[in-house]
C-alpha positions as CSV (number, residue, x, y, z in Angstrom):
1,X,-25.1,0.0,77.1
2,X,-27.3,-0.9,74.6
3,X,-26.8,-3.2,70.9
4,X,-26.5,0.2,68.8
5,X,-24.4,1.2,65.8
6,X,-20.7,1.1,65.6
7,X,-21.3,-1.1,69.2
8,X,-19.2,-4.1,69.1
9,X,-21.5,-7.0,70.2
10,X,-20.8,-10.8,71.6
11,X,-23.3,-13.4,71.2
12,X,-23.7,-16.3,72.1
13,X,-26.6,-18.6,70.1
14,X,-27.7,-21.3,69.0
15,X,-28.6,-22.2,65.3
16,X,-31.4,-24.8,63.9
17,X,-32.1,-24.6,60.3
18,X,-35.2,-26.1,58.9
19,X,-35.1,-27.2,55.1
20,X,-39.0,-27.7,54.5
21,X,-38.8,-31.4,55.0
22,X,-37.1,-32.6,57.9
23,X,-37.9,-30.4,60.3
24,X,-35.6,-28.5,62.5
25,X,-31.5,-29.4,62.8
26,X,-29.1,-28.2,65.0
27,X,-26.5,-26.6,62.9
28,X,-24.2,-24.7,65.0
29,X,-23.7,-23.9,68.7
30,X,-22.1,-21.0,70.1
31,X,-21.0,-20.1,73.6
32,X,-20.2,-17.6,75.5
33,X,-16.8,-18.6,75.7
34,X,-16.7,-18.6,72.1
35,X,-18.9,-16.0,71.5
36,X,-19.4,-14.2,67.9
37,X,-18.4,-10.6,67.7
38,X,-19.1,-8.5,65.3
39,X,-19.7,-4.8,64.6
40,X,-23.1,-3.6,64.9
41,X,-24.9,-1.9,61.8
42,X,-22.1,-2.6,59.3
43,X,-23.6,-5.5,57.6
44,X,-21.8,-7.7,59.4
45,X,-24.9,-10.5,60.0
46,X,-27.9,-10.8,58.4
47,X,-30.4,-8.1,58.9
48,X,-33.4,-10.0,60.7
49,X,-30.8,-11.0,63.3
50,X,-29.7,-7.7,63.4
51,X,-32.9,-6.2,64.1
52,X,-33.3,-8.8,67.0
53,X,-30.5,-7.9,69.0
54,X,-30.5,-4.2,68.3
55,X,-31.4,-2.2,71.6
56,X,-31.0,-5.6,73.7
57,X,-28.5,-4.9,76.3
58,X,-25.6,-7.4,78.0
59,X,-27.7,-10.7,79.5
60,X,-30.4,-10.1,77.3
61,X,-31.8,-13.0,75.3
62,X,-32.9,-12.4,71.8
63,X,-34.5,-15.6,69.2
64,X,-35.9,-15.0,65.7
65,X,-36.8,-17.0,62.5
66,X,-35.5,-16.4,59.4
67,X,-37.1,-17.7,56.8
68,X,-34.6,-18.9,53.6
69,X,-35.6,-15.5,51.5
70,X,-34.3,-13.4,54.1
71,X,-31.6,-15.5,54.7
72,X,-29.1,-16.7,52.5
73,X,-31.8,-17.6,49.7
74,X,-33.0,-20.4,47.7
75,X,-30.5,-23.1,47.0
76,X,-29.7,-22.3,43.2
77,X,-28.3,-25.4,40.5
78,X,-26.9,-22.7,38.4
79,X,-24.5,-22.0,41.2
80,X,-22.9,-25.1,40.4
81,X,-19.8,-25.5,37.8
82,X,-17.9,-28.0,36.6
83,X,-13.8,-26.4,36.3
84,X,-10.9,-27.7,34.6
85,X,-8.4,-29.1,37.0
86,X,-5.7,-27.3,35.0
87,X,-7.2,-24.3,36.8
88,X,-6.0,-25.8,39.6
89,X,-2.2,-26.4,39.0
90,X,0.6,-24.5,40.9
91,X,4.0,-24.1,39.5
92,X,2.8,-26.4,37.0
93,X,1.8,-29.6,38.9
94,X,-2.1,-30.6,39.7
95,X,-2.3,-29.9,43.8
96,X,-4.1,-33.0,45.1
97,X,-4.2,-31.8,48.5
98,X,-6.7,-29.2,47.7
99,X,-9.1,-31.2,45.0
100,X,-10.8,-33.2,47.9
101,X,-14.1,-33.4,48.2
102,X,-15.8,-31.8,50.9
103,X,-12.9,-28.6,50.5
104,X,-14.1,-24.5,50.3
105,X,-11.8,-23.0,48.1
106,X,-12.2,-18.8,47.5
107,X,-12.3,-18.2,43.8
108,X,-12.6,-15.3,41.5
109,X,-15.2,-15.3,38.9
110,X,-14.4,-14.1,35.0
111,X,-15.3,-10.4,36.6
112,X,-12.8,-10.2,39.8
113,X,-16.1,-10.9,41.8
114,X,-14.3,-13.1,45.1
115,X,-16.7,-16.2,45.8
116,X,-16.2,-19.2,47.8
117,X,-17.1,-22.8,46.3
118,X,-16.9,-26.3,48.2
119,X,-16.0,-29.3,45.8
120,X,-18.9,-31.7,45.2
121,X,-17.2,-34.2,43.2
122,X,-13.7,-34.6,40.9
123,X,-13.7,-36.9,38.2
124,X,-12.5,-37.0,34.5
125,X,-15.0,-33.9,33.9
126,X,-13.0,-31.7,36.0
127,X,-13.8,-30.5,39.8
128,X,-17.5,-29.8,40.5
129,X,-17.9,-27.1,42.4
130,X,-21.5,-25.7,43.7
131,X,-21.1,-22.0,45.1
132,X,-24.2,-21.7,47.1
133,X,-24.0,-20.6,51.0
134,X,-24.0,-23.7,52.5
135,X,-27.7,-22.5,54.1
136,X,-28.9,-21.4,50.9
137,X,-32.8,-22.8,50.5
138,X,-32.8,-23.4,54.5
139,X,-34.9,-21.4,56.9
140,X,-32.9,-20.2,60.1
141,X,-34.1,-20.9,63.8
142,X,-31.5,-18.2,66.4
143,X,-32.1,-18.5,70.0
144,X,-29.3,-16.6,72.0
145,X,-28.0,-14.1,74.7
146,X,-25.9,-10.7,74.4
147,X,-22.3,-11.5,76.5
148,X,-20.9,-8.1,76.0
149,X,-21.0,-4.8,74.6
150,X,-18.2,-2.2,73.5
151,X,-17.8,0.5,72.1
152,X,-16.3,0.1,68.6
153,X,-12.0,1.5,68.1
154,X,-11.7,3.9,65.8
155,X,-10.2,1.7,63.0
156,X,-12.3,-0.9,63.2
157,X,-15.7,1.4,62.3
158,X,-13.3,3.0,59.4
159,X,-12.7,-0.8,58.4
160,X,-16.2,-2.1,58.7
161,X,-15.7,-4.8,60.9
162,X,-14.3,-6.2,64.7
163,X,-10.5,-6.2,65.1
164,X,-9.2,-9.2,67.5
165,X,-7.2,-8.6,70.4
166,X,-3.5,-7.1,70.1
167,X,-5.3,-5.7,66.4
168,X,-6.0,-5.8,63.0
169,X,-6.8,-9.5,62.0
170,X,-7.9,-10.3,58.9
């Protein structure tokens, strides 16, 4: 069985990323015990991977380079914000466990839009958030093999996406 549309497809890689200056990082590490699924042709992954496992079959290796335009794209300062922390309150009392530093929150912009920011810094400004990907402005380094290959449930291609075992898990 070949990688294919509305295939469901385990990897395992691994990922450097490379921001122009000092040189290539391990970033993340994936095995085959662990290995990513995802649903093939649904713009699920980013398209110059997806064009590097498609027709590969189980055992297969696969690497590519992504440079940071066709990945998540440059790193961008108006992406950052500084929010009240009254926009942070629940049942009106400030929730110190989730202003830490370091923390993704998801948000909704003025327009509904879902994003996901990490908190920079919190002082008596309000909580900076920057809501770049976190390898926005990095270029991307995949070396990995195909574990498996499925063919895709029903739901899951009306849904878009990989459904765990037992289900629907979102």
């Amino acid at each position: 069985m070949k990688a294919e549309k509305d295939k469901v497809i385990a990897i395992s890689y691994q990922l450097k990323v490379d921001d122009g200056e000092s040189g290539q990082e391990l970033f993340e590490q994936v095995s085959e015990e662990q290995a990513f699924h995802f649903l093939f042709g649904h713009q699920n992954i980013l398209p110059m991977l997806e064009e590097a496992i498609k027709g590969k079959e189980v055992g297969e290796e696969f690497s590519v380079f992504i440079d940071f335009e066709n990945g998540y794209g440059d790193y961008d300062e108006n992406k950052k914000a500084v929010i009240p922390k009254s926009n942070f309150k629940e049942d009106g009392k400030k929730n110190k466990a989730i202003l830490k530093v370091g923390n993704v929150i998801p948000m909704q912009d003025d327009k509904g839009n879902q994003m996901r920011g990490e908190i920079t810094k919190v002082d008596y400004k309000g909580v900076h958030m920057d809501f770049n990907p976190p390898l926005a402005g990095y270029d991307l380094y995949f070396e990995g093999k195909i574990v498996s290959i499925r063919e895709a449930e029903k739901e899951e291609i009306e849904h878009g996406h990989v459904h765990g075992p037992g289900g629907h898990h979102h």
